[in-house]
Z-matrix of the N, CA and C atoms (Angstrom, degrees):
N
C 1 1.452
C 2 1.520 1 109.04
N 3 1.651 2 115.17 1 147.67
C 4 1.632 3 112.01 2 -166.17
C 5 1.722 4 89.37 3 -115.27
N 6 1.100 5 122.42 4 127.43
C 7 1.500 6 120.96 5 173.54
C 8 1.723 7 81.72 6 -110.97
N 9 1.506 8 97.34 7 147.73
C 10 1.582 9 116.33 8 -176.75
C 11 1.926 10 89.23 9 -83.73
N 12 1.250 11 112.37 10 138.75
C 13 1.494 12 105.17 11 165.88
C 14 1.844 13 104.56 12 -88.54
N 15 1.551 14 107.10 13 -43.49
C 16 1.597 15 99.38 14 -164.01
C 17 1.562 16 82.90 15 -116.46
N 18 1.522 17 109.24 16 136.47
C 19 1.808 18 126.30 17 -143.12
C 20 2.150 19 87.50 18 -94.56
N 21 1.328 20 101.15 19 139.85
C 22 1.289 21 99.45 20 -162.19
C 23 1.982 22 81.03 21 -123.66
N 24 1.563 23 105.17 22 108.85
C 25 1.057 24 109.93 23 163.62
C 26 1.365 25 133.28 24 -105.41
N 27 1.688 26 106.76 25 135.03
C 28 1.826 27 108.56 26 166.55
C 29 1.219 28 127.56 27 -129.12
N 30 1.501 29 93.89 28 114.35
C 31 1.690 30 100.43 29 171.92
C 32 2.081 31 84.63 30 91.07
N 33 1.200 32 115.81 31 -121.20
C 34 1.288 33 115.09 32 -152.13
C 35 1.881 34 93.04 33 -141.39
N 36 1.585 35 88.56 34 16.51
C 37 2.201 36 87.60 35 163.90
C 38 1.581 37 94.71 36 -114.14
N 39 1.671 38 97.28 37 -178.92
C 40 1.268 39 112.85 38 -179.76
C 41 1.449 40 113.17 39 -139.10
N 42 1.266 41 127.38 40 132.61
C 43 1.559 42 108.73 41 -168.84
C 44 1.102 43 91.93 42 -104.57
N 45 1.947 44 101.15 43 127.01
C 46 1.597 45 105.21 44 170.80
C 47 1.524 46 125.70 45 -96.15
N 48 1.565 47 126.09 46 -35.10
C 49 1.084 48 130.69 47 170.58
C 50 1.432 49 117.85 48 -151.85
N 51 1.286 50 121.99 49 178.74
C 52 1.668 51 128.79 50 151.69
C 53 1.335 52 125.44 51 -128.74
N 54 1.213 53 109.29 52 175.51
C 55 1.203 54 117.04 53 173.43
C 56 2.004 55 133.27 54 -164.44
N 57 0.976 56 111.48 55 122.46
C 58 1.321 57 87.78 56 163.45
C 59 1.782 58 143.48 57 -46.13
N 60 1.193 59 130.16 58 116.61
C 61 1.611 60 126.27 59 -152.55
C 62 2.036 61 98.03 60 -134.94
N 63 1.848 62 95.75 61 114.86
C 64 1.798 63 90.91 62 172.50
C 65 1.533 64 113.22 63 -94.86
N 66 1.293 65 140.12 64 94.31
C 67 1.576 66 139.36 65 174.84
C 68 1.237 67 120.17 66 -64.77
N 69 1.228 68 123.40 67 -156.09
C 70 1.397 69 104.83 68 176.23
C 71 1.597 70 102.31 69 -116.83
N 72 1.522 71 112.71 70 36.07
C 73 1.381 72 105.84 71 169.47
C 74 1.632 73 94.35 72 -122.05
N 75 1.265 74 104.47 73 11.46
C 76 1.550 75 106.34 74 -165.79
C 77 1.445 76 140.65 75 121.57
N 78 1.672 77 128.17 76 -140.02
C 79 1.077 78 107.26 77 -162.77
C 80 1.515 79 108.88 78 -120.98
N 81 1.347 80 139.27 79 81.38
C 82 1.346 81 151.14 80 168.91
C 83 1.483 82 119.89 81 -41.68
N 84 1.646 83 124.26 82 141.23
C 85 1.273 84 103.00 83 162.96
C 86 2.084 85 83.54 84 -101.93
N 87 1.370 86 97.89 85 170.04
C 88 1.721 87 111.49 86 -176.54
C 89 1.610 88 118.53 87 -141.28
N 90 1.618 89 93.93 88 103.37
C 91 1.632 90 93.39 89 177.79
C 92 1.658 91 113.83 90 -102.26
N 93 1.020 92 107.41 91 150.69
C 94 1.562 93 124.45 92 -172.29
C 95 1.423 94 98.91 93 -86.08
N 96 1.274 95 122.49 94 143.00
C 97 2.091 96 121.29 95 135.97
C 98 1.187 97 93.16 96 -156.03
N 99 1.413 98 85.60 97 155.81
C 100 1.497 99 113.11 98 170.45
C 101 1.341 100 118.91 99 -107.02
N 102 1.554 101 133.13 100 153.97
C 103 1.084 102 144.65 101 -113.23
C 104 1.978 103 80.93 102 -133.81
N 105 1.462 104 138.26 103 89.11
C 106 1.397 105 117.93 104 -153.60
C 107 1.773 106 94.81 105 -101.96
N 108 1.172 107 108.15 106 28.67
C 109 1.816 108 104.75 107 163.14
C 110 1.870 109 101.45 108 -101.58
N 111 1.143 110 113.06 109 -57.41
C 112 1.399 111 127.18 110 -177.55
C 113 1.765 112 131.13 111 -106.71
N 114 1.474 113 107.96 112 -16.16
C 115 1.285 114 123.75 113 139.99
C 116 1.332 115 110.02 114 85.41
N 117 1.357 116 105.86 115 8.82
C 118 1.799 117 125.41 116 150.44
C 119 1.195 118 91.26 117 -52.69
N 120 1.946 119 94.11 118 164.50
C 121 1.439 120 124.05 119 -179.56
C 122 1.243 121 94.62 120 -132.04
N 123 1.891 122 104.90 121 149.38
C 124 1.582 123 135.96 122 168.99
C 125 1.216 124 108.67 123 -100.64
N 126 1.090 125 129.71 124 141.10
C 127 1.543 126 118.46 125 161.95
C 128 1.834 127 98.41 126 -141.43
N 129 1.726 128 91.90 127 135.16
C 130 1.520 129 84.47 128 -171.63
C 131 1.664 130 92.52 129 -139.07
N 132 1.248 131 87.91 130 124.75
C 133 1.453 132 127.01 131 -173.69
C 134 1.629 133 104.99 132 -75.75
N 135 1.964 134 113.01 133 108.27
C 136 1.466 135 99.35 134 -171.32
C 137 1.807 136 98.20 135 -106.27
N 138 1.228 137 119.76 136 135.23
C 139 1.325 138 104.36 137 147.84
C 140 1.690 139 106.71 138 -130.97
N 141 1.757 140 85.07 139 170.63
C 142 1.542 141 94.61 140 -158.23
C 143 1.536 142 128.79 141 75.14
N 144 1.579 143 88.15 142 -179.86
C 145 1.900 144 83.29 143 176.78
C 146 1.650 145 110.36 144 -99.67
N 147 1.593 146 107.63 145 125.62
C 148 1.242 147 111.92 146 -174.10
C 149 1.581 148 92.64 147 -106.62
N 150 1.489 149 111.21 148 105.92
C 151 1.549 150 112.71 149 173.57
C 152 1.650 151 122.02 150 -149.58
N 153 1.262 152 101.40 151 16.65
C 154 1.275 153 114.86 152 148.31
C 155 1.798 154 100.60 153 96.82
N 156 1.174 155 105.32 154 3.69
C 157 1.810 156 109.36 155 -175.07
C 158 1.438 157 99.32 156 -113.21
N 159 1.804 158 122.14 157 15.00
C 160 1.484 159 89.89 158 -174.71
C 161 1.749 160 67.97 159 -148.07
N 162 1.305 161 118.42 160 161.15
C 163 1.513 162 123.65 161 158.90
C 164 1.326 163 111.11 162 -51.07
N 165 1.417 164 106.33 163 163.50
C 166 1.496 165 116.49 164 -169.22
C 167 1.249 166 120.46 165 -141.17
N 168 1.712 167 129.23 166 66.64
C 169 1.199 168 104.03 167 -167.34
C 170 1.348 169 124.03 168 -68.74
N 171 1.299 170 101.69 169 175.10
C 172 1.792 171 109.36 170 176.34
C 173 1.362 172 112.82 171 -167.93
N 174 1.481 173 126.90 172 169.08
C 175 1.000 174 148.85 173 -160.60
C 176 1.604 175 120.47 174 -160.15
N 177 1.586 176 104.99 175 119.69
C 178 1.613 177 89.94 176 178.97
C 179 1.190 178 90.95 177 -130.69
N 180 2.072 179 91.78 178 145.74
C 181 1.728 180 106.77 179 -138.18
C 182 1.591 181 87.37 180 -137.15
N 183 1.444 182 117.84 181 126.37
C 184 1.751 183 128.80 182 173.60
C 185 1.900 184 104.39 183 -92.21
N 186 1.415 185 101.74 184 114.00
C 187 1.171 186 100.95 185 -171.52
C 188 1.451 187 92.65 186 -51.32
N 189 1.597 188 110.82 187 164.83
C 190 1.279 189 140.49 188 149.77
C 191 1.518 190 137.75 189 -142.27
N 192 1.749 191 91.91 190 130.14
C 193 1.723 192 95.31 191 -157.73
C 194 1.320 193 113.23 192 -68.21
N 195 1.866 194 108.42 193 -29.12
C 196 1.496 195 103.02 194 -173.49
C 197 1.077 196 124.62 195 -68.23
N 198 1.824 197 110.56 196 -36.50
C 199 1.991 198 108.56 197 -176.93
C 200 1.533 199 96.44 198 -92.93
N 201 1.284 200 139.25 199 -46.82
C 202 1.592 201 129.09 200 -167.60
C 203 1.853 202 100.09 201 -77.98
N 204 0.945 203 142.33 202 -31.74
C 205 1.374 204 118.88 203 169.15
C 206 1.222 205 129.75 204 -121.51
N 207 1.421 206 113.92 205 -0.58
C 208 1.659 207 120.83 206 158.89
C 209 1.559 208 116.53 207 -101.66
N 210 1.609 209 122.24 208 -13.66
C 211 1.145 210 110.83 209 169.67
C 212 1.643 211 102.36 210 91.72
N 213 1.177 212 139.84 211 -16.16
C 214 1.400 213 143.07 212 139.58
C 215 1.651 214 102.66 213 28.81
N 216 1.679 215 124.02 214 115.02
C 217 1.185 216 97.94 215 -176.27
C 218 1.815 217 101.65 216 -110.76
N 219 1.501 218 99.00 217 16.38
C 220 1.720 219 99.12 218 -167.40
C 221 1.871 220 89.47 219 -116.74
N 222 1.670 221 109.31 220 26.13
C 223 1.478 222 87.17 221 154.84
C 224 1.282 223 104.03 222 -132.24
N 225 1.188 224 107.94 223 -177.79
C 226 1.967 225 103.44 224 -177.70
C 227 1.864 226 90.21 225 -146.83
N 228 1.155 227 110.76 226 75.22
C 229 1.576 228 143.45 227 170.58
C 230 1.573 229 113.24 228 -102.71
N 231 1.413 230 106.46 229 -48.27
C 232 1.453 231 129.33 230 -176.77
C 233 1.343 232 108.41 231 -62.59
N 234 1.613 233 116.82 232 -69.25
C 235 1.128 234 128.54 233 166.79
C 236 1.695 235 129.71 234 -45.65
N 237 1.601 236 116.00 235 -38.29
C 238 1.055 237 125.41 236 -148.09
C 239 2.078 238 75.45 237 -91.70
N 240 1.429 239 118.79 238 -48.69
C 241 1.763 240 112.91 239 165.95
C 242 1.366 241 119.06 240 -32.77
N 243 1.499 242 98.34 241 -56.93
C 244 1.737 243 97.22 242 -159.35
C 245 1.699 244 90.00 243 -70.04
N 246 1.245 245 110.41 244 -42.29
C 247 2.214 246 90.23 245 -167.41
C 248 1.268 247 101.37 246 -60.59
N 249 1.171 248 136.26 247 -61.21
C 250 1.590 249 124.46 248 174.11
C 251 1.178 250 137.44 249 -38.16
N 252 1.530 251 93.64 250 -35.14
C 253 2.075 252 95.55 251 160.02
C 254 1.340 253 134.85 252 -76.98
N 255 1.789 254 106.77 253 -16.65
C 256 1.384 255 130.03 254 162.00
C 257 1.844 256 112.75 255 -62.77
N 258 1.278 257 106.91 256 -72.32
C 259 0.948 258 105.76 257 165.78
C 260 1.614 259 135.36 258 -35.52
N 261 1.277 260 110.63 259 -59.03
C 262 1.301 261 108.37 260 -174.51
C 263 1.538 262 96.14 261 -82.83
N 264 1.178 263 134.93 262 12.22
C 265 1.652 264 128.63 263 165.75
C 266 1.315 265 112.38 264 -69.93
N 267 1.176 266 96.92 265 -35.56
C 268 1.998 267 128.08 266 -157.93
C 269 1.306 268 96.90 267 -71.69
N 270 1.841 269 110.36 268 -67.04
C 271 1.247 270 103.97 269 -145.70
C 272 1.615 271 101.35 270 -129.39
N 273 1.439 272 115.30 271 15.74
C 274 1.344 273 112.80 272 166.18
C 275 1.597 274 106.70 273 107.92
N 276 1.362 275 108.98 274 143.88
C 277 1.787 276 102.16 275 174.01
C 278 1.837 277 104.48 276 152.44
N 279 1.466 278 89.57 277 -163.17
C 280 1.800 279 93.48 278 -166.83
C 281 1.825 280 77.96 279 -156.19
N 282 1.776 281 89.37 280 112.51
C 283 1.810 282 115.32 281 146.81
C 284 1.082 283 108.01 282 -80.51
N 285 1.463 284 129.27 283 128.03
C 286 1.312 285 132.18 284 153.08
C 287 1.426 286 115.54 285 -109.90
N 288 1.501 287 110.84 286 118.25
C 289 1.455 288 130.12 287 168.88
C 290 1.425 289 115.43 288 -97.28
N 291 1.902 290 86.26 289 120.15
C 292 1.486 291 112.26 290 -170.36
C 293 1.070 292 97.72 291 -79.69
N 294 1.656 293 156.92 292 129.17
C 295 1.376 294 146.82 293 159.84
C 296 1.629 295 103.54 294 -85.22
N 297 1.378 296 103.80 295 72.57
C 298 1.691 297 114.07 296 173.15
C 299 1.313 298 109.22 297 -129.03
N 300 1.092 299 118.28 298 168.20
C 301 1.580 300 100.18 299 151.83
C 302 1.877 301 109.54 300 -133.82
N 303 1.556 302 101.48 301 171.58
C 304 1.345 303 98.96 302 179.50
C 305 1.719 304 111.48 303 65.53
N 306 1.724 305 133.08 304 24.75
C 307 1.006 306 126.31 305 -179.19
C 308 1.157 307 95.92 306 55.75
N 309 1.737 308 129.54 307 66.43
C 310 1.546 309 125.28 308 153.26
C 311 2.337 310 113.93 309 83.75
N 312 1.525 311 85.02 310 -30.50
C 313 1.198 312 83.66 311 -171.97
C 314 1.863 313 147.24 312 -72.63
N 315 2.125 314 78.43 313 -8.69
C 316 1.294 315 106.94 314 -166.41
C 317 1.338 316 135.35 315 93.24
N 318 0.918 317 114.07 316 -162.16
C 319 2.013 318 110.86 317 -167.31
C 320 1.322 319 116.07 318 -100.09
N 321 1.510 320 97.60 319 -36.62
C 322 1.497 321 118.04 320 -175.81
C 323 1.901 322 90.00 321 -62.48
N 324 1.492 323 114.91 322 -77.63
C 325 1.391 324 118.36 323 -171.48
C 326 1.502 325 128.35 324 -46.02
N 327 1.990 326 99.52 325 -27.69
C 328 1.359 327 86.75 326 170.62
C 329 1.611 328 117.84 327 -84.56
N 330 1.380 329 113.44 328 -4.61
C 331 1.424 330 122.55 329 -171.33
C 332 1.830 331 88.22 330 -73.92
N 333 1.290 332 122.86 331 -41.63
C 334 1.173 333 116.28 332 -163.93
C 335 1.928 334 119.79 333 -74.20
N 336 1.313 335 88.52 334 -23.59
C 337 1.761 336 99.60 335 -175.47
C 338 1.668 337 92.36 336 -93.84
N 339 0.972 338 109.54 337 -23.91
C 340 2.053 339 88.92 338 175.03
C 341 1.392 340 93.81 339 -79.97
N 342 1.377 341 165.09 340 -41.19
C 343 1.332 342 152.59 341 -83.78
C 344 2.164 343 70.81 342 -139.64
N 345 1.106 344 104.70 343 -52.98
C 346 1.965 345 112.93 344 -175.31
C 347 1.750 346 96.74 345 -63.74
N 348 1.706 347 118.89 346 -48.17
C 349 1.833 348 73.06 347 -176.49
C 350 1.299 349 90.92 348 -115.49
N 351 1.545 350 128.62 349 70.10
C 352 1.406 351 139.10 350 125.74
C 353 0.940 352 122.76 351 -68.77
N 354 2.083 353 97.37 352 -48.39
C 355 1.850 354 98.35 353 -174.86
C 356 1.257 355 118.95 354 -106.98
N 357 1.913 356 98.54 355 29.21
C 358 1.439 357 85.30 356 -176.05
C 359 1.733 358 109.40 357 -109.28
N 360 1.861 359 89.41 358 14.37
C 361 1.393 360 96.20 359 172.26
C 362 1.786 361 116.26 360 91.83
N 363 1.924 362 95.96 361 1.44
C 364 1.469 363 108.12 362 -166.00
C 365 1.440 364 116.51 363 90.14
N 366 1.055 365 116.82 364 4.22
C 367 1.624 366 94.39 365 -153.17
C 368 2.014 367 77.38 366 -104.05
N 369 1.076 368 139.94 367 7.85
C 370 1.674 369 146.48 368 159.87
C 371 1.437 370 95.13 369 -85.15
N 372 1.250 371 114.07 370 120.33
C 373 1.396 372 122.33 371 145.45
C 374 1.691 373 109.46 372 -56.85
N 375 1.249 374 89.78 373 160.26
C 376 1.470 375 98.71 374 158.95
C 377 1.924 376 118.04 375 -69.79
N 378 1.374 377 121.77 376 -41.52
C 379 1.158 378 117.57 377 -170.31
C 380 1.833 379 93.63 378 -69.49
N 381 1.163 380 128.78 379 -32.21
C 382 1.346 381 127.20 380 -167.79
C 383 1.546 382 114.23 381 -53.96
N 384 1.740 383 96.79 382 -46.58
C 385 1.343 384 116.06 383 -147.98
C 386 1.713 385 90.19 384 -84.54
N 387 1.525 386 127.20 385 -43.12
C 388 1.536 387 118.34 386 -175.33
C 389 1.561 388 101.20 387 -62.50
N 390 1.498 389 121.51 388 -11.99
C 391 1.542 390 118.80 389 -176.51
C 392 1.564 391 106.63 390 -73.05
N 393 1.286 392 114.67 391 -45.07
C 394 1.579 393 124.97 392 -162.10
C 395 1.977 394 91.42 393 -94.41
């Protein structure tokens, strides 16, 4: 593991360390920052060579407690992680894990925008419902 000794900041993160990381799509390198307005952490998962001569996919991903650690079967958070980590295993890229939840908004808010297109019969997206 690389802990930065003298803190190399951009924009309003801070990079704290890396590391080598094996998932079950494989073998990641994993850098840390922290978020120095609100003091969340990113961690963005590189594989491959990211050097600007080959495409790069990526994905930036807001943890979620209900489908990644309760198993939630009415979200597709879980799913929509694992294909992006497949993918960019395959063919190269950078996951970035938001340590938020609800797109930043929290638990309470995302509890509140699933609960709107529950009763709205579906016909609320999710992006609609964190709007209202």
């Amino acid at each position: 593991m690389t802990i930065q000794n003298d803190p190399i900041v951009y924009g309003t993160t801070i990079f704290v360390g890396s590391m080598p990381v094996t998932i079950t799509y494989g073998k990641f390198m994993s850098y840390t920052y922290q978020n120095l307005i609100n003091k969340s952490y990113i961690i963005a998962l590189v594989s491959g060579k990211v050097d600007g001569d080959t495409p790069i996919y990526c994905r930036v991903h807001s943890s979620c407690v209900t489908s990644e650690t309760l198993g939630a079967l009415d979200c597709d958070c879980c799913p929509q992680m694992e294909g992006a980590l497949k993918i960019i295993s395959e063919k190269g890229g950078i996951f970035f894990y938001l340590l938020q939840e609800g797109r930043g908004c929290g638990y309470v808010g995302k509890s509140r925008a699933c609960m709107l297109v529950q009763s709205s019969g579906d016909k609320l997206d999710t992006f609609e419902a964190y709007r209202q």
